[in-house]
Rosetta silent file (secondary structure, phi, psi, omega in degrees, C-alpha in Angstrom):
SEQUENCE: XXXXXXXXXXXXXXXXXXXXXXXXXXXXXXXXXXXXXXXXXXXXXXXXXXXXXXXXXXXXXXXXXXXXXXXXXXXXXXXXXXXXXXXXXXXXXXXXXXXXXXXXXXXXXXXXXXXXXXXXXXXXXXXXXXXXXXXXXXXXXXXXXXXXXXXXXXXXXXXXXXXXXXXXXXXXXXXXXXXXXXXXXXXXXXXXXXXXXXXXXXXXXXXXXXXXXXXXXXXXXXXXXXXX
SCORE:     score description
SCORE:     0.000 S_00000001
   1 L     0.000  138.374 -177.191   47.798  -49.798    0.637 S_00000001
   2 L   -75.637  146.482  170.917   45.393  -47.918   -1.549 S_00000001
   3 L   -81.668  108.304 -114.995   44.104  -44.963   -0.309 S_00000001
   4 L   -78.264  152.423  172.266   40.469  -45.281    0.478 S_00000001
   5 L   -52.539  135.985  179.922   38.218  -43.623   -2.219 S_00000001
   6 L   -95.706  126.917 -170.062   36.948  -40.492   -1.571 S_00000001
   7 L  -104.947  118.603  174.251   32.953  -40.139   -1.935 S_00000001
   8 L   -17.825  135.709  171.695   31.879  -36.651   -3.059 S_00000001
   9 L   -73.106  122.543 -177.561   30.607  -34.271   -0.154 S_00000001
  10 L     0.178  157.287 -178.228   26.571  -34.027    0.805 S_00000001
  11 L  -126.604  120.820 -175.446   24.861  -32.228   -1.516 S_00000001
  12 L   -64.586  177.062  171.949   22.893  -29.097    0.802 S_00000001
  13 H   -58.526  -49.710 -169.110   19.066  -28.457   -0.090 S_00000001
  14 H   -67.674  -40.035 -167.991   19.830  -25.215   -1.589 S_00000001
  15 H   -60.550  -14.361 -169.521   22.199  -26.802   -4.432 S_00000001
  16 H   -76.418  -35.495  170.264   19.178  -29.370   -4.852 S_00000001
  17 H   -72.354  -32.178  173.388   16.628  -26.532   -5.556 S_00000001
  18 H   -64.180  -29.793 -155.153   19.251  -24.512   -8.351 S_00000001
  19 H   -76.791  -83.330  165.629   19.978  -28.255   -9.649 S_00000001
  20 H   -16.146  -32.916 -174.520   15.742  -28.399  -10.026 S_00000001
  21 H   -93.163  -40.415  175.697   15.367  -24.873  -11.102 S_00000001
  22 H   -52.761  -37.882 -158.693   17.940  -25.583  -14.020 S_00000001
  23 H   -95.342  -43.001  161.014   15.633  -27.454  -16.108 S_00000001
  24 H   -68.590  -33.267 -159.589   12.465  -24.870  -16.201 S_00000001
  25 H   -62.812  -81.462 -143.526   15.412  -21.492  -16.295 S_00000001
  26 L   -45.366  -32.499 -178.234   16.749  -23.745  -19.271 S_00000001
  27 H   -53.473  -75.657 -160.831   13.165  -23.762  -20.865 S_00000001
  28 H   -29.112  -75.225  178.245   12.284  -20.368  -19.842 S_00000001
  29 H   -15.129  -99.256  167.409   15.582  -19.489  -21.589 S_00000001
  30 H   -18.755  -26.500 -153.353   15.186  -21.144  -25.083 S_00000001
  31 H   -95.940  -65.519  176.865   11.734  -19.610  -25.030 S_00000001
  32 H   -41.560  -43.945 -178.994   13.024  -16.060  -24.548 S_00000001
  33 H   -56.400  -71.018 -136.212   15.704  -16.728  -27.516 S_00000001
  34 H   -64.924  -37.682 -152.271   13.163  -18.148  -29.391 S_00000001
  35 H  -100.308  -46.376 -158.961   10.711  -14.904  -28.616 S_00000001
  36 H   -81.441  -57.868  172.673   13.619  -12.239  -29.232 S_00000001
  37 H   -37.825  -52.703 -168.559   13.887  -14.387  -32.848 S_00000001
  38 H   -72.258  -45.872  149.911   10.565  -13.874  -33.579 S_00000001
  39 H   -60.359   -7.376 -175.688   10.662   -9.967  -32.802 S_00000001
  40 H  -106.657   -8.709 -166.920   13.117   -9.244  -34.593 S_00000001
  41 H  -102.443   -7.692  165.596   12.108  -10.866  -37.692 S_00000001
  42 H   -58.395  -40.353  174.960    9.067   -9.362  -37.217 S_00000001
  43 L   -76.317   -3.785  155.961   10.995   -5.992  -38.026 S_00000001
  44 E   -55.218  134.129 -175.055   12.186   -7.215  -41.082 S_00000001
  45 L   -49.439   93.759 -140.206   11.429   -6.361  -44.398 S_00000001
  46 L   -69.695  -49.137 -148.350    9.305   -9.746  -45.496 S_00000001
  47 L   -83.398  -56.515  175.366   10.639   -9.577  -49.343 S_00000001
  48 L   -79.767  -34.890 -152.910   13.905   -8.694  -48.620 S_00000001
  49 L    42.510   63.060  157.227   14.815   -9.412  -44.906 S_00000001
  50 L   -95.537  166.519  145.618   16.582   -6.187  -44.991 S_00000001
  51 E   -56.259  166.096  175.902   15.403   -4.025  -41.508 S_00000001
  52 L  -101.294 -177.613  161.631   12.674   -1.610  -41.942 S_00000001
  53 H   -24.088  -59.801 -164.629   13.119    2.708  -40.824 S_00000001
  54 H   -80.393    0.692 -173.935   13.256    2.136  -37.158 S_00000001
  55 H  -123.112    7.187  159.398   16.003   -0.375  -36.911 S_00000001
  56 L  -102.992  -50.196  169.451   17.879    1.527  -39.330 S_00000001
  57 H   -57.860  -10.567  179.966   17.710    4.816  -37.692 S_00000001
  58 H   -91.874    7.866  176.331   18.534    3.408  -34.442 S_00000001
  59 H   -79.911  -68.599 -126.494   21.786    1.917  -36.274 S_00000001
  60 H   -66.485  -43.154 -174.100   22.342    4.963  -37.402 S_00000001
  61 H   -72.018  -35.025  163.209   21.840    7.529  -34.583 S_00000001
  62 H   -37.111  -49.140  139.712   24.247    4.828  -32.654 S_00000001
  63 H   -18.139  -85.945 -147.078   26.896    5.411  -35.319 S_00000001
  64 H   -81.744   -3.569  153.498   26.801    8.985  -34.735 S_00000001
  65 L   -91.946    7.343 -165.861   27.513    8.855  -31.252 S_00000001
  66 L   -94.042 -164.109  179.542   30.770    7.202  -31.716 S_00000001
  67 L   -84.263   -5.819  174.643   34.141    8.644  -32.656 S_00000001
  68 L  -129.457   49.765  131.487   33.679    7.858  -35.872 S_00000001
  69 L   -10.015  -89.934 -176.496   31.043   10.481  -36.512 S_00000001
  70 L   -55.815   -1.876  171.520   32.747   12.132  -39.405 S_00000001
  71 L  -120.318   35.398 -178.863   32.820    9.337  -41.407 S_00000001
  72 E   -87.695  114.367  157.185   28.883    8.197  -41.288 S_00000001
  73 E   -95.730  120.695  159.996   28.027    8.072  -44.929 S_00000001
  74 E  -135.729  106.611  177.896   24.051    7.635  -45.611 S_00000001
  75 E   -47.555  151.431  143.990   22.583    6.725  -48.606 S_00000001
  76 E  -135.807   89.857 -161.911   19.462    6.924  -50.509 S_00000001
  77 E   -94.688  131.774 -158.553   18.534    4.738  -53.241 S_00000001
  78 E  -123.037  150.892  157.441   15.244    4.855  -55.522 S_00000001
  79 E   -75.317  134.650  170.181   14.867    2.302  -58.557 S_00000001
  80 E  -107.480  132.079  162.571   14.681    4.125  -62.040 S_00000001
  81 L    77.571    3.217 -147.541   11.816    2.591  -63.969 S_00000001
  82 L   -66.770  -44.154 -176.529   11.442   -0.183  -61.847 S_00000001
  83 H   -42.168  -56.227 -151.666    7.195   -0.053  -62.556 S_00000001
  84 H   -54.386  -18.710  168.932    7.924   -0.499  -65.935 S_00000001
  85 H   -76.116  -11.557 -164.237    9.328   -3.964  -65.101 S_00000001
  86 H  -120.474    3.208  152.290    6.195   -4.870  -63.394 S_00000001
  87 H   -77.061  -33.678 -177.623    4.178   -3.497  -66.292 S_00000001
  88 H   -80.431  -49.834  177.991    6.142   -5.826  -68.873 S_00000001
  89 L  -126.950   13.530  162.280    6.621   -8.940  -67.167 S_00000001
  90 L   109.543  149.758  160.759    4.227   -8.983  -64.154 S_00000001
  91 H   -24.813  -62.679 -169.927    4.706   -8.430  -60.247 S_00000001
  92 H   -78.975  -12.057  142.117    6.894  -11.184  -59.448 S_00000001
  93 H    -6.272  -63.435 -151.508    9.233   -9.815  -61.824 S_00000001
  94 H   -81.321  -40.052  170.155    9.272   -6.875  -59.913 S_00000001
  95 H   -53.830  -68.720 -170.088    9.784   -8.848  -56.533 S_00000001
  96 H   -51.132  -25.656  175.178   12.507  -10.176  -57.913 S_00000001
  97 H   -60.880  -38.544 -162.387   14.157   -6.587  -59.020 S_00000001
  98 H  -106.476  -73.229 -162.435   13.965   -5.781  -55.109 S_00000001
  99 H   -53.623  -42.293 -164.255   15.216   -8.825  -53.502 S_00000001
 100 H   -86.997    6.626  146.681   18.215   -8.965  -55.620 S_00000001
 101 H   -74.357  -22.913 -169.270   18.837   -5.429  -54.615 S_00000001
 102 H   -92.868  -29.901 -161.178   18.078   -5.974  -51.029 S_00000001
 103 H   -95.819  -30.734 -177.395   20.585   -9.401  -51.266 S_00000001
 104 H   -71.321  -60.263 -152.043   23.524   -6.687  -53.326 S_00000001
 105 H   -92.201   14.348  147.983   23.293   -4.273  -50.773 S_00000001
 106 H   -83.672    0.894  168.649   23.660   -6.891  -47.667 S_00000001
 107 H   -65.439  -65.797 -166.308   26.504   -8.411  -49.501 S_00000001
 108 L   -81.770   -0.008 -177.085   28.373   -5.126  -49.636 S_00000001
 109 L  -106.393  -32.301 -151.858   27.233   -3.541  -46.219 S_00000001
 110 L  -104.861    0.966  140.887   28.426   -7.015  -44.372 S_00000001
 111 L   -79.059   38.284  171.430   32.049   -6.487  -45.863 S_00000001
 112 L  -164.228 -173.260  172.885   31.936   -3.083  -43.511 S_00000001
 113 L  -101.438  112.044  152.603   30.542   -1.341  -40.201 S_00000001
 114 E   178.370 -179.830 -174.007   27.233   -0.572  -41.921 S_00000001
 115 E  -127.208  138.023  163.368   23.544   -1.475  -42.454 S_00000001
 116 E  -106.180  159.401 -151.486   21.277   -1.793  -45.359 S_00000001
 117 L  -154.878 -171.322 -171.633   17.298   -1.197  -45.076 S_00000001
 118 L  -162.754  123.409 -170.066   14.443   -1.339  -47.365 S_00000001
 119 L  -101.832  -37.442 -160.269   12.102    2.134  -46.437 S_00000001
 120 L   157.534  179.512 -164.464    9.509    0.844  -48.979 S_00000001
 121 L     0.445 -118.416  167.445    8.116    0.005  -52.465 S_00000001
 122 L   -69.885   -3.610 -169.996   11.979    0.773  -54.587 S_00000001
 123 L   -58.040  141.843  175.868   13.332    3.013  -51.647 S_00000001
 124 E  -144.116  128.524 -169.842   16.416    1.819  -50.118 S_00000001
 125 E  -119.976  161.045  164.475   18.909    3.180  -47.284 S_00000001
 126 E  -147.588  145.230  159.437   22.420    2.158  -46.384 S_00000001
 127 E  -116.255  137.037 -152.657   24.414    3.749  -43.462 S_00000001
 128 E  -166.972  112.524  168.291   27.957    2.941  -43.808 S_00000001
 129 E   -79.590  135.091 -157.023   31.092    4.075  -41.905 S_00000001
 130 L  -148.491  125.638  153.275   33.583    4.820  -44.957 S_00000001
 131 L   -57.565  126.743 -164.439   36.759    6.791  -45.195 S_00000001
 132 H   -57.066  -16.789  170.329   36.383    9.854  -46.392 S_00000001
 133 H   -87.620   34.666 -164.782   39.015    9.569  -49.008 S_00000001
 134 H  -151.351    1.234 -173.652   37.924    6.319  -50.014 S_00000001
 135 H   -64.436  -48.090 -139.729   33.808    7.166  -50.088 S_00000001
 136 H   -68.491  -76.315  177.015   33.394    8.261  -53.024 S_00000001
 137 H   -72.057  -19.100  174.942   34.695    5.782  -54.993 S_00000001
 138 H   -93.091  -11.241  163.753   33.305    2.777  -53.027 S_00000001
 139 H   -85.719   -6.411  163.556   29.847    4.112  -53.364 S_00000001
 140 H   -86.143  -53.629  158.239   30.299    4.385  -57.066 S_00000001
 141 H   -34.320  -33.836  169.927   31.917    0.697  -57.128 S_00000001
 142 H  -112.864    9.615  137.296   28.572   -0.154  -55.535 S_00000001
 143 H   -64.495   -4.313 -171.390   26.273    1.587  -58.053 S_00000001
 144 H   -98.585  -62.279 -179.837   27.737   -0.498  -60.446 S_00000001
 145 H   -57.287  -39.106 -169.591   27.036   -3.873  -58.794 S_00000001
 146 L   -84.306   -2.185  173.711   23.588   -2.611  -58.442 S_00000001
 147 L  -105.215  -19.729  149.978   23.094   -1.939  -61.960 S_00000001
 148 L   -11.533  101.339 -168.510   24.114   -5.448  -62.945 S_00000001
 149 L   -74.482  154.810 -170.622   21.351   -6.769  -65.053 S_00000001
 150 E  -120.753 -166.867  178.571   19.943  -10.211  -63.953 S_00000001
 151 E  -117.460  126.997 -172.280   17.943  -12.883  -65.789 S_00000001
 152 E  -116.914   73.936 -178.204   14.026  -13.175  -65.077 S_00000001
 153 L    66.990   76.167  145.581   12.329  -16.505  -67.472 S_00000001
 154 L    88.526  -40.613 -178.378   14.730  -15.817  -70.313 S_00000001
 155 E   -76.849  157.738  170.667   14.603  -12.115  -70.188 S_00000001
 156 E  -125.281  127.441 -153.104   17.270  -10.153  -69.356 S_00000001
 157 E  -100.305  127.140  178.503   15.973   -7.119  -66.795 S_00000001
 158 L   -99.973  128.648  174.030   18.503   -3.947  -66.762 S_00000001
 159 L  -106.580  140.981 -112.348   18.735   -2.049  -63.495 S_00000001
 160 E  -161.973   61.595 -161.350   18.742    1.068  -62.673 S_00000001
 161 E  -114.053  123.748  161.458   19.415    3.182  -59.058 S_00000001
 162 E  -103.395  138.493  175.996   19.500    7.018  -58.180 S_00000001
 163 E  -119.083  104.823  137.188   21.430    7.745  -55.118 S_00000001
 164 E   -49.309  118.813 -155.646   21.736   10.444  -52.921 S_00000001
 165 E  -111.588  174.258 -116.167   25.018   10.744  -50.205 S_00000001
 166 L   130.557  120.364  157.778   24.571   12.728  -47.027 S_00000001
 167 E  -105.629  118.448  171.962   28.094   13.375  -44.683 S_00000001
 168 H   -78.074    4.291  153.333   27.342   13.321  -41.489 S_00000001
 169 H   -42.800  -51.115  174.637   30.603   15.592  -41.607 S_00000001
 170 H   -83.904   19.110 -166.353   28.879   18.385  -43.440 S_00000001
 171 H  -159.530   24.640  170.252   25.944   18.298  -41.009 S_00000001
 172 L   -42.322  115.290  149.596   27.653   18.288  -37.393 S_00000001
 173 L   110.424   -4.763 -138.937   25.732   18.281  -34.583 S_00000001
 174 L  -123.151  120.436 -159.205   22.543   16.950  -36.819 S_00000001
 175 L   -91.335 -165.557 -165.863   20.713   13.588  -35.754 S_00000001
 176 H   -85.029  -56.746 -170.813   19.727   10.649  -38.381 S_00000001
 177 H   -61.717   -2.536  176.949   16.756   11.879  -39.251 S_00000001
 178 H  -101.330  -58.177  166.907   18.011   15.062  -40.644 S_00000001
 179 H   -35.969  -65.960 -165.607   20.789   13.037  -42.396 S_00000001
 180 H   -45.364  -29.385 -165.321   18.495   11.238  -43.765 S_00000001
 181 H  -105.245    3.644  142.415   16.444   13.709  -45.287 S_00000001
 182 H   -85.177  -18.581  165.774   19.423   15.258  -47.033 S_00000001
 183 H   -58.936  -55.782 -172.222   20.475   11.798  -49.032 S_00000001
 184 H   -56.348  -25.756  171.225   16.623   11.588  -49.862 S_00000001
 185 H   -66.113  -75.256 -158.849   16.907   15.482  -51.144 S_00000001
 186 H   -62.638  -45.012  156.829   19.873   14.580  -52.953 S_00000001
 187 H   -10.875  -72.256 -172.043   18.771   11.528  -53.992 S_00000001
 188 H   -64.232  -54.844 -175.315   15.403   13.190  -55.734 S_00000001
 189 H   -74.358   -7.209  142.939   17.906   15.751  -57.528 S_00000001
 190 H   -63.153  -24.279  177.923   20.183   13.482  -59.325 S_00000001
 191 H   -57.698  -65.674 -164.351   16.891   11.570  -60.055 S_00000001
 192 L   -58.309  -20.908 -145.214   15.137   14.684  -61.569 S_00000001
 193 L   106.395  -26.323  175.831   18.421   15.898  -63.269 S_00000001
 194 L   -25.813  -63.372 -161.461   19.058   18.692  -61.246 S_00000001
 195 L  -139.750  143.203  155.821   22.676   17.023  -60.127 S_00000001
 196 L   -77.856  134.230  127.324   24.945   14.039  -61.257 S_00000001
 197 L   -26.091  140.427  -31.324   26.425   11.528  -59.622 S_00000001
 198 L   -94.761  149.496 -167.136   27.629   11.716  -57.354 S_00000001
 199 L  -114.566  113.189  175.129   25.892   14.610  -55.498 S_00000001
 200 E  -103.588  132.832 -167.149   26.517   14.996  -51.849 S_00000001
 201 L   -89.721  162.865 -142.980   23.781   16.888  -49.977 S_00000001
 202 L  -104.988 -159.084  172.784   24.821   19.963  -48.893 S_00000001
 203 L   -77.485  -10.107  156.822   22.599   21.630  -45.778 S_00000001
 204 L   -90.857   18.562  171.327   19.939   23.169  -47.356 S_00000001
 205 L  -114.550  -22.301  173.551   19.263   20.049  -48.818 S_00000001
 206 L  -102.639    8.131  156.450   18.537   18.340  -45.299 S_00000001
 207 L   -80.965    0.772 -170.295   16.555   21.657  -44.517 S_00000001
 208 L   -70.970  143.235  147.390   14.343   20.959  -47.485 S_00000001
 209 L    15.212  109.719  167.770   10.735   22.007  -47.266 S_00000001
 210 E  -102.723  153.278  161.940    8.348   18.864  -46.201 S_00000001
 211 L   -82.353   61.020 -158.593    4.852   18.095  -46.742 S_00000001
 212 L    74.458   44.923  177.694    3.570   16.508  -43.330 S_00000001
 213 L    60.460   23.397  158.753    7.391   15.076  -43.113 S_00000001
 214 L  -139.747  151.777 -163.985    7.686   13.888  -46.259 S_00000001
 215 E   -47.856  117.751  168.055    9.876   15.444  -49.203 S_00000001
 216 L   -52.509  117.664 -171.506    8.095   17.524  -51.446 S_00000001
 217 L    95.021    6.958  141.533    7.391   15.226  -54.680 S_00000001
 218 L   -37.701  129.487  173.456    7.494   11.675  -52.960 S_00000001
 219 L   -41.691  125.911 -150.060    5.247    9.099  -54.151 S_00000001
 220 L    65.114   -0.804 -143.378    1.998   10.414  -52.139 S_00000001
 221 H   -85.358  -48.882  178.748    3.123   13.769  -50.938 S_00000001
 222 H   -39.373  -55.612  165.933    0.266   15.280  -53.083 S_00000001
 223 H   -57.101  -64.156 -160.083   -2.591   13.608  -51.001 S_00000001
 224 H   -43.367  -55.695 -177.676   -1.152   14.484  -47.824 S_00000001
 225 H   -30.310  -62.715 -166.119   -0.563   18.229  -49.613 S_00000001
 226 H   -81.991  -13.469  144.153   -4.264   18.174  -50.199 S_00000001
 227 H   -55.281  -24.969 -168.682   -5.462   16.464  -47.075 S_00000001
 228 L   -85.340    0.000    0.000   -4.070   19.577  -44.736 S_00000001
């Protein structure tokens, strides 16, 4: 004889209010996502959708609390000449010079533990855990991809990046913002001539002299000079 079917057991009050409550949480939920999405893309560069400064330094200073401290490598990249494309063939030229810089260096930071950022106009940052016997050469392998000339309406546009390295090795004990401001030293001296590639800044180069917190000879640094 079959054994009689067994009918599920009562369902209490309380499971009937979470079973009810599931369907607004579930809203709520999507909503939240949906909300979190929208902030964060808010911090995003619009041209590039690289991050902007604060969601790079807070990669960065994160980095530097791990164990793998000594090998936080931070960049700082400037466009050489880059106006001059946006004197010659126009603005969106010039857009284009920057996104496919912003699209190179999330290519090559998302084969590693690192981040790429967009500070402004041609400015660019990347924080990148790297071995130190192995920095050297993969930050020169990716000056190269960034100098890779593209095609704009028929023209062919030649690129151009000065970079400045910062070890957060050579700077123990030294927070992102300090880092930061010795790639951006070093940066501006391989720019001016000063130093070749590649130049790694040494500690008087994140001690240099600011103008209201920004590097003496920065695009603006003069008003601010002359505002104080």
């Amino acid at each position: 004889m079959n054994a009689p079917a067994r009918l599920p057991g009562r369902i209490g009050p309380n499971a009937l209010l979470i079973t009810a409550a599931a369907v607004p949480l579930t809203g709520w939920a999507l909503h939240a996502v949906s909300l979190y999405k929208q902030i964060a893309d808010s911090r995003k560069d619009l041209l590039t959708e690289l991050p902007c400064r604060p969601d790079f330094v807070a990669y960065g200073e994160q980095l530097l609390r791990t164990r793998r401290r000594d090998a936080v490598h931070v960049l700082m990249l400037d466009g050489v000449d880059f106006k001059a494309v946006n004197d010659t063939y126009g603005h969106t030229a010039g857009d284009t010079v920057i996104q496919t810089l912003g699209r190179r260096l999330a290519r090559w930071s998302s084969g590693r533990r690192a981040l790429a950022a967009r500070l402004g106009g041609d400015e660019f940052a990347v924080c990148a855990v790297i071995p130190p016997s192995a920095a050297l050469a993969e930050i020169t392998a990716l000056r190269e991809q960034l100098r890779q000339p593209i095609q704009y309406e028929g023209h062919t546009l030649r690129l151009d990046v000065s970079i400045g390295i910062a070890r957060a090795a050579d700077l123990p004990g030294e927070g992102m913002s300090r880092i930061l401001r010795g790639a951006d030293t070093a940066m501006y001296r391989v720019k001016k001539g000063e130093e070749t590639f590649p130049y790694v800044a040494t500690r008087d180069d994140a001690y240099t002299e600011t103008v209201n917190g920004r590097r003496a000879g920065r695009r603006g640094t003069h008003l601010l000079a002359g505002a104080a």
